[in-house]
C-alpha positions as CSV (number, residue, x, y, z in Angstrom):
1,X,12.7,-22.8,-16.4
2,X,10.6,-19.4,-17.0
3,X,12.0,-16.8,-19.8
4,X,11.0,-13.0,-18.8
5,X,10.7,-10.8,-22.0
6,X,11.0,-7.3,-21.2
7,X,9.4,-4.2,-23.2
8,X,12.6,-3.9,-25.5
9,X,12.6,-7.8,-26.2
10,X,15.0,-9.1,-24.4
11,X,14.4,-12.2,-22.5
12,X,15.5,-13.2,-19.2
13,X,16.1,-17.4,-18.1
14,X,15.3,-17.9,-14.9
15,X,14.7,-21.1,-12.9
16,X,12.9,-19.3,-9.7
17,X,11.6,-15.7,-10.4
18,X,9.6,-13.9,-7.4
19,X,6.1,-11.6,-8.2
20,X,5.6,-9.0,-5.9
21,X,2.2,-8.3,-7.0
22,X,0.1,-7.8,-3.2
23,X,-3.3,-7.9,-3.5
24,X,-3.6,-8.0,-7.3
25,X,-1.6,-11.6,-7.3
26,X,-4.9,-13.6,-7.7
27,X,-6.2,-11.2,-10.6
28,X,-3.6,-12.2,-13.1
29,X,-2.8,-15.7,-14.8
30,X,0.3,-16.4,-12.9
31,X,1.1,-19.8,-12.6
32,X,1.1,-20.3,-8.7
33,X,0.6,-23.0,-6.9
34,X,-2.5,-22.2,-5.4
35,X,-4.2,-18.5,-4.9
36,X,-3.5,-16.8,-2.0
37,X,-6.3,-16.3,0.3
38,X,-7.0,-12.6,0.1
39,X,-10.7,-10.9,0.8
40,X,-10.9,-7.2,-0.6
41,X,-12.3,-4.7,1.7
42,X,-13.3,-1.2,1.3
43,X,-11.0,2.0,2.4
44,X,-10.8,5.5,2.9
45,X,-7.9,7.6,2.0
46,X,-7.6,11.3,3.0
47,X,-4.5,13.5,2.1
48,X,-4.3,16.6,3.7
49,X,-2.3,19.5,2.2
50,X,-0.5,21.4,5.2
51,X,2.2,24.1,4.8
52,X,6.1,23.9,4.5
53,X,6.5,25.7,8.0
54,X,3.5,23.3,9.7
55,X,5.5,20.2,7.8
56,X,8.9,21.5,9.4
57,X,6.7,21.3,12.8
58,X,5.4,18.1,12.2
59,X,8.2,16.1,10.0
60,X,9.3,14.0,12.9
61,X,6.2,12.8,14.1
62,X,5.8,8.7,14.4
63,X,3.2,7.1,12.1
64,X,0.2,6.3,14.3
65,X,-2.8,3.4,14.0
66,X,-5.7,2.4,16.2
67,X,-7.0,-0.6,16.1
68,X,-11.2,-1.0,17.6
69,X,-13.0,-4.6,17.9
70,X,-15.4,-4.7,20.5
71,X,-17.2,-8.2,19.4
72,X,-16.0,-7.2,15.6
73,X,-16.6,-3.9,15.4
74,X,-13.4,-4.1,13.6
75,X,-12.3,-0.2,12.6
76,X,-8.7,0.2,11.7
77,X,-7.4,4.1,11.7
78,X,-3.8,5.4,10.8
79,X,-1.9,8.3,10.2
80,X,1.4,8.6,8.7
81,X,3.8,12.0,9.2
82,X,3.4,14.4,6.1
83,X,5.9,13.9,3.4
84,X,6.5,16.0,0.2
85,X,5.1,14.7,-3.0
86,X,6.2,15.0,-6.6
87,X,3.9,18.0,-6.7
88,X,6.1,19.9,-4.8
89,X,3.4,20.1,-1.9
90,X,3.3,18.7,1.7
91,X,0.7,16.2,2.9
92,X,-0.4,14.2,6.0
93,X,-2.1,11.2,5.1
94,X,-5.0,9.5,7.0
95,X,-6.8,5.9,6.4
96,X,-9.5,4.6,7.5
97,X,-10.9,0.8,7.1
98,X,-13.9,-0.8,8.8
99,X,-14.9,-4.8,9.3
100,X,-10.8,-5.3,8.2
């Protein structure tokens, strides 16, 4: 049985709870059977800021990604359609991983 106790004290019996922690799951003292076999690797992130009148162009566009391994040259690429954020301002966003 676990018990859950949230910020304002209450507690919570459970006999199966589920963590949805991604890649931070072997970083913390959960009590799981065995770690999950993660390696960190190194990204880059690029948002750009485009316009509301380039966003109403460009709003329907599919996410993209490219995937590159000649003999583990491994270089991963994506690009997702712009979206507002809480700022109030449009972005694309571009990734970029190599050796994934």
């Amino acid at each position: 049985m676990f018990q859950i106790k949230l910020a304002d004290d209450t507690i919570i019996n459970s006999k199966k709870i589920v963590l949805a922690c991604g890649s931070f799951t072997n970083f913390f003292d959960f009590p799981l059977q065995k770690p999950l076999q993660l390696e960190l690797i190194g990204t880059s992130v690029m948002k750009f800021k485009i316009s509301e009148e380039d966003y109403q162009l460009t709003k329907d566009f599919p996410s993209m990604n490219y995937r590159y391994d000649p003999k583990n040259g491994d270089v991963y690429l994506y690009i997702l359609p712009p979206i507002q954020y809480p700022n109030g301002k449009y972005y694309i966003k571009l990734g970029h991983t190599v050796n994934y």
